[in-house]
C-alpha positions in Angstrom: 0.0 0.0 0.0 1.2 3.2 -0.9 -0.1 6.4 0.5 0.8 9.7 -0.6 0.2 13.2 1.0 1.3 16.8 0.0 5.1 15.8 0.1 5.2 12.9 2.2 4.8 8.8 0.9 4.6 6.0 3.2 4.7 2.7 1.8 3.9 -0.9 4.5 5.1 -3.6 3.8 5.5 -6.9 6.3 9.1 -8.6 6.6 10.7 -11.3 8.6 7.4 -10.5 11.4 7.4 -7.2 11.4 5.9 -4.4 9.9 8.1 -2.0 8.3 6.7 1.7 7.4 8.9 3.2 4.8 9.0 7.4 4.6 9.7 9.3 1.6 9.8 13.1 1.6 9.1 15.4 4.3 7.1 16.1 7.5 5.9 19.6 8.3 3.1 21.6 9.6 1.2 21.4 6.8 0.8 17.8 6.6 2.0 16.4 10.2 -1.4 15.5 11.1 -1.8 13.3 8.0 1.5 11.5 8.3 -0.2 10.7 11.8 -3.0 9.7 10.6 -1.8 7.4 7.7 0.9 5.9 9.9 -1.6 5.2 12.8 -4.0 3.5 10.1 -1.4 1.2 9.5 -0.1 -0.2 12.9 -3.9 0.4 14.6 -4.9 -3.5 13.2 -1.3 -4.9 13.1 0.3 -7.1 15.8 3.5 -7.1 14.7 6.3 -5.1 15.7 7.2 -2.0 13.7 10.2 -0.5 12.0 10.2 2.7 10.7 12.1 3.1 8.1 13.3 7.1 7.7 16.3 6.3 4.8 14.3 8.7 2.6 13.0 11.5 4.9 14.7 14.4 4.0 12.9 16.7 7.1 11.0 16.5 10.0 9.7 19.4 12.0 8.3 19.1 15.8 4.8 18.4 14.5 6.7 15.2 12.8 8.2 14.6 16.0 5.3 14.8 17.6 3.7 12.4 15.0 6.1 9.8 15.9 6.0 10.3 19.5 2.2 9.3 19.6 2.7 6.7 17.5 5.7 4.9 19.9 3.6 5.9 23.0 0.4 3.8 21.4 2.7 1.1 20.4 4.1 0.7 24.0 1.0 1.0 25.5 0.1 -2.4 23.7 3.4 -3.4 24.4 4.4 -3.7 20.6 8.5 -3.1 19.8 8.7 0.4 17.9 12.1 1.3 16.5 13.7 3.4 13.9 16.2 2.8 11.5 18.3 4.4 8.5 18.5 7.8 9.6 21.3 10.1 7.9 22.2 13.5 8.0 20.1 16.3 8.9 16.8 13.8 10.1 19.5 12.1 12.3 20.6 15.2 13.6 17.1 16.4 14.7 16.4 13.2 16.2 19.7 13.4 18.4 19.6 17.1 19.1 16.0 16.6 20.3 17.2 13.3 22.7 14.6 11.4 20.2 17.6 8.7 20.3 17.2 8.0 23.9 13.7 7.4 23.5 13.2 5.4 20.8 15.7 2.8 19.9 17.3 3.7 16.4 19.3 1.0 14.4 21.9 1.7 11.6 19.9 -0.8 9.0 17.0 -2.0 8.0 18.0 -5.5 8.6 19.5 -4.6 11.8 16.4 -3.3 12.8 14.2 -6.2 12.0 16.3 -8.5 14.0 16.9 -6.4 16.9 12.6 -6.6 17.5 11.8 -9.6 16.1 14.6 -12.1 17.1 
């Protein structure tokens, strides 16, 4: 499933048990609630653990963030595994100046990832 909004993709797609959420483009104000929206849609009937995959998010604002934060929050409170993986550059550097990082594990790769939740 593909889902596109103003300048954001996600793409689901399930994996060795999990469910990994692919991002493509960028979250800002004017589509933050969206991205929530979409990404809750798509771990709200799943049982498996989740992997967010930001390799091709090239920004993320608070609202993002904020998006995410939810998300993890909902996930623990069912006590479903929520990590990130493949963030570079500036997306990395938001998520460690903001102590994201500490909150929500973040692996190098995709497979790494996967393996880390699931194994």
């Amino acid at each position: 499933m593909v889902i596109q909004n103003n300048q954001v993709k996600l793409q689901a797609n399930q994996a060795e048990g999990a469910l990994v959420i692919s991002v493509t483009g960028q979250v800002h104000g004017l589509n933050a609630r969206e991205f929530h929206d979409k990404l809750y849609k798509e771990i709200i009937d799943s049982d498996s653990p989740v992997v967010l995959d930001l390799e091709n998010l090239t920004y993320i604002n608070s609202a993002g963030l904020r998006s995410i934060l939810l998300v993890a929050k909902r996930l623990k409170g069912r006590n479903t595994r929520f990590v990130l993986c493949c963030l570079y550059g500036p997306v990395k550097e938001i998520f460690e100046i903001t102590a994201f990082d500490k909150i929500i594990d973040m692996f190098k790769s995709r497979s790494d990832a996967i393996a880390a939740i699931t194994g």
